[in-house]
N, C-alpha and C positions, 0 to 999 in steps of 0.2 A: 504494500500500500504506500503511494505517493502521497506525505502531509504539503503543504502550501502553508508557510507561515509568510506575513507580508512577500517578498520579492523572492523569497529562496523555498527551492524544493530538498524535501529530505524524507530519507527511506529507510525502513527500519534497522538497528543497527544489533542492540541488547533488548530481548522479549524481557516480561515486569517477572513471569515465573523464572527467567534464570537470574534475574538482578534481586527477587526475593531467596534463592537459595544460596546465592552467594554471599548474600549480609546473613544469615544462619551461620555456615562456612565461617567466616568472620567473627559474628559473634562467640559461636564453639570455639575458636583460636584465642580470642583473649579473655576467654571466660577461663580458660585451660592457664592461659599463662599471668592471669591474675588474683588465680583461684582462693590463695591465701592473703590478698591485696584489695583495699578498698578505693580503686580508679577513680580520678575525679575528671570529669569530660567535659571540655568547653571545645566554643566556635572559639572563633578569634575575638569576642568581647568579651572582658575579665574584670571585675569589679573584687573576687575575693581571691587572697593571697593563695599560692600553691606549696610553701615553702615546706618540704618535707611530703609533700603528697606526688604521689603517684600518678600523675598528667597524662591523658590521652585528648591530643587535637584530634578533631571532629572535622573534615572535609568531605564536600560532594566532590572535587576536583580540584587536582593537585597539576597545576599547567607548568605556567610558568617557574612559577616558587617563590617569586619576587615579596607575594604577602607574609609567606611565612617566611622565609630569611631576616625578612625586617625586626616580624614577630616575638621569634622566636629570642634571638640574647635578651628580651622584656622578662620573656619568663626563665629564663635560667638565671639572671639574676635576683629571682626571687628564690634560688635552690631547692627547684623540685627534690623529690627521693627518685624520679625516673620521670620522663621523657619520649613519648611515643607518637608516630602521626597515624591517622585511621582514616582514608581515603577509598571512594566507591569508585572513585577511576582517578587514575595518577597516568600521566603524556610524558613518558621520559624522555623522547623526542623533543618534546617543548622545552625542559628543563632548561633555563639560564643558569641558575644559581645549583650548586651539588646540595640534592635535598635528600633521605633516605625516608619512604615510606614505610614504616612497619608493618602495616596491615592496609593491602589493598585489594582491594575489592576485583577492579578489573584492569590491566593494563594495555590502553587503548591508544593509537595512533595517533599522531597530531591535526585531527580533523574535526571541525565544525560540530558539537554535538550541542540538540537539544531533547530536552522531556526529563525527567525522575528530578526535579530541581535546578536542571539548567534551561535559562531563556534565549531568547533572541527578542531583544527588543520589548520584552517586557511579555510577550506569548508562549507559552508551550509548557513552561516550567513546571504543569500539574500531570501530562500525562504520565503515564504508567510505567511506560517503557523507554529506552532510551532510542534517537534517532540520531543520522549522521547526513550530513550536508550529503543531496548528489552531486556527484561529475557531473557535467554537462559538455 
């Protein structure tokens, strides 16, 4: 199926049933490796201190890196006890900055995606599944 969001066509890329078995997948991996640990999970807005807690950053998509590079020495100067990223798709292809995802979800190409949270222009960001710009 061909979506049309404003000017660009896009075609399926990741089905919502393999994007929901894959965040299981995920969540089994850091339930396993934080099993004796109580994880504390942010986006990138942080209002309470990390210091001595166990950090897991929350991403829909780990592109560039440039946000968390920034980020990231904010909170290690607060001296976590640990340090983790948790991304549903991570572009090592895009990568500017050397970032190391701990837990991803899917490792996808440096092309145009919308749906599961990402937009174009403010559209798409509720469907289900995920979609990839077409060639043309």
């Amino acid at each position: 199926m061909i979506l049309t969001v404003h000017d660009k066509k896009f075609i399926p890329y990741i089905e919502a049933a393999v994007i929901s078995n894959r965040i299981k997948e995920l969540a089994i991996a850091i339930n396993s490796d934080y099993a004796d640990k109580q994880p504390f999970f942010i986006a990138i807005c942080l209002d309470e201190s990390v210091k001595g807690r166990h950090v897991i950053i929350v991403e829909d998509i780990v592109d560039t890196g440039k946000t968390l590079t920034q980020f990231l020495p904010q909170l290690y100067e607060q001296q976590p006890a640990s340090l983790k990223i948790a991304a549903l798709l991570n572009k090592p292809e895009a990568l500017v900055n050397p970032l190391v995802v701990d837990y991803a979800g899917f490792s996808v190409p440096n092309k145009f995606l919308l749906g599961f949270g990402l937009d174009y222009d403010g559209l798409g960001r509720n469907l289900p599944e995920i979609y990839q710009l077409a060639e043309e």
